[in-house]
C-alpha positions as CSV (number, residue, x, y, z in Angstrom):
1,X,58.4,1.9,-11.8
2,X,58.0,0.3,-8.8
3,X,61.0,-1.1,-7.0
4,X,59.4,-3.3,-4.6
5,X,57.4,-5.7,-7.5
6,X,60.7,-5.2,-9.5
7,X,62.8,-7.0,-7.0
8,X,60.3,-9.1,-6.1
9,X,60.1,-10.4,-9.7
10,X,63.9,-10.8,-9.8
11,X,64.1,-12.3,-6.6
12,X,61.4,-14.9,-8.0
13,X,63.0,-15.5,-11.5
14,X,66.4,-16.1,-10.0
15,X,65.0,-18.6,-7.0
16,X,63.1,-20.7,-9.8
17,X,65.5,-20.7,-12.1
18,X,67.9,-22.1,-9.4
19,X,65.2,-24.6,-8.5
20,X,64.5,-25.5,-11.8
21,X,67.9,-26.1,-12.7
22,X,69.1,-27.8,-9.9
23,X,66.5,-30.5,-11.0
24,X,67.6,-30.2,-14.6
25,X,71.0,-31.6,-13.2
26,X,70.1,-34.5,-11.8
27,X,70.7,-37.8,-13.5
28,X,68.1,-40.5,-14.3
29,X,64.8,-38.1,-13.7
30,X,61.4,-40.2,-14.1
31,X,58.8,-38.5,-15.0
32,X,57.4,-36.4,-12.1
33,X,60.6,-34.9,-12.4
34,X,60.5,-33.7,-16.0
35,X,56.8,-32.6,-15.3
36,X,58.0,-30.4,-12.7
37,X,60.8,-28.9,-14.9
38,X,58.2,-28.6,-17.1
39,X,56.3,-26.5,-14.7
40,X,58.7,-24.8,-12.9
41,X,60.5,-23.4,-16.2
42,X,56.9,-21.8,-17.0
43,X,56.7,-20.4,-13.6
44,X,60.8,-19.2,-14.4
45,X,59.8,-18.2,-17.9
46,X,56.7,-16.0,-16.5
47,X,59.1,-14.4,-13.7
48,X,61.7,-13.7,-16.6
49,X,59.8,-11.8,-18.8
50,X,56.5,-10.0,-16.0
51,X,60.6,-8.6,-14.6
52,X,61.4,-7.4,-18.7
53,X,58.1,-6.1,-18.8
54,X,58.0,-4.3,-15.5
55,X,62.2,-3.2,-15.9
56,X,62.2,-2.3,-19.6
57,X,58.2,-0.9,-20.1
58,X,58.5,-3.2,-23.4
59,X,54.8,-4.1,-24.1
60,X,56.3,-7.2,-26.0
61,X,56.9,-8.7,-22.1
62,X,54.1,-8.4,-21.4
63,X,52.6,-10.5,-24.1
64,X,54.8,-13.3,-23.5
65,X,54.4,-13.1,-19.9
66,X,50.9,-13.6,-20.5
67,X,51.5,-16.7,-23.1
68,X,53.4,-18.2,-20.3
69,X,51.2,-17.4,-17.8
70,X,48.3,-19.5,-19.9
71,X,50.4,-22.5,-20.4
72,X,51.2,-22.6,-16.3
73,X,47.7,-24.5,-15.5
74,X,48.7,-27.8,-18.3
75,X,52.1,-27.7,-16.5
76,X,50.7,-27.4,-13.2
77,X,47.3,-29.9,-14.3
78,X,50.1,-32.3,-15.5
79,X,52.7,-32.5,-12.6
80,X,49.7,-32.6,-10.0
81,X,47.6,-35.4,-11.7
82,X,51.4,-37.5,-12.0
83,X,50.7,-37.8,-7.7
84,X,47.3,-39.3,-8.3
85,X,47.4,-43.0,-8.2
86,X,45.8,-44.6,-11.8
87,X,45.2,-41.2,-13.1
88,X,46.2,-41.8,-16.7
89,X,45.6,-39.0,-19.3
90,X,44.1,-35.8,-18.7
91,X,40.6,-36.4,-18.2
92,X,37.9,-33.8,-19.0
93,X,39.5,-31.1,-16.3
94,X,42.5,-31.3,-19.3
95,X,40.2,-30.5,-22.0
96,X,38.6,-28.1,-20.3
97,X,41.9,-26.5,-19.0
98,X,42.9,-26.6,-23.1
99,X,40.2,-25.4,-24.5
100,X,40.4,-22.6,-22.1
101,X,44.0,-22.0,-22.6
102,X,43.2,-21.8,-26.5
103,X,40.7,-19.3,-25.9
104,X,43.1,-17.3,-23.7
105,X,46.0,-17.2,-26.2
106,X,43.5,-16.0,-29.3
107,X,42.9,-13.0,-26.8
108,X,46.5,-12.7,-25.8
109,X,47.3,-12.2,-29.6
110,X,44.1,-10.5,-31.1
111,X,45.2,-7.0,-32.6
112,X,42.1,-5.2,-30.4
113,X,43.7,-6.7,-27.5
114,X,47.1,-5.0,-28.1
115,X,45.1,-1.3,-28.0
116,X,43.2,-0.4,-24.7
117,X,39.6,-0.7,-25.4
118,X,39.0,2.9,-24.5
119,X,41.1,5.6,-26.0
120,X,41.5,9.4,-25.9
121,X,39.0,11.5,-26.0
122,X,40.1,13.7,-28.5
């Protein structure tokens, strides 16, 4: 185990999850707001469980680390495109960005994913 991307990974979780609830305190949030909770608790969520994964070994982090880590480009898509002005909807970059994510999470969970494609040689 490495120390240095272990306490970097803490370090990161604790910072966003700070972040992300200081925002989740404040009264009256419009919408830029919740998109950015939105996106910052995947960015928390990924930190959480990449430091489970890298702390514990559990191969079950990893997994959800990587479910997170697809769902971060729709959060981040989403609280970005809120800036532009008369951007309503997604647009094709969101259905792209979805259909993409699908794909990703059907790999994420295949069971030939879970094995490493190249095993012993015995």
């Amino acid at each position: 185990m490495d120390e240095r991307n272990l306490q970097s990974t803490l370090l990161g979780w604790i910072t966003l999850l700070a972040i992300t609830i200081s925002v989740l305190l404040r009264r009256d949030k419009d919408e830029r707001q919740k998109l950015f909770v939105f996106f910052s608790g995947n960015v928390t969520l990924y930190y959480l469980f990449s430091f489970l994964h890298l702390w514990q070994g559990e191969p079950l982090y990893e997994r959800l680390a990587l479910v997170v880590a697809v769902i971060i480009p729709q959060g981040g898509l989403r609280f970005f495109r809120a800036f532009s002005s008369g951007a309503r909807g997604m647009g094709r970059l969101g259905g792209v960005a979805a259909l993409l994510g699908l794909i990703l999470l059907v790999a994420v969970f295949y069971p030939a994913a879970m094995r490493p494609a190249v095993g012993p040689a015995v």
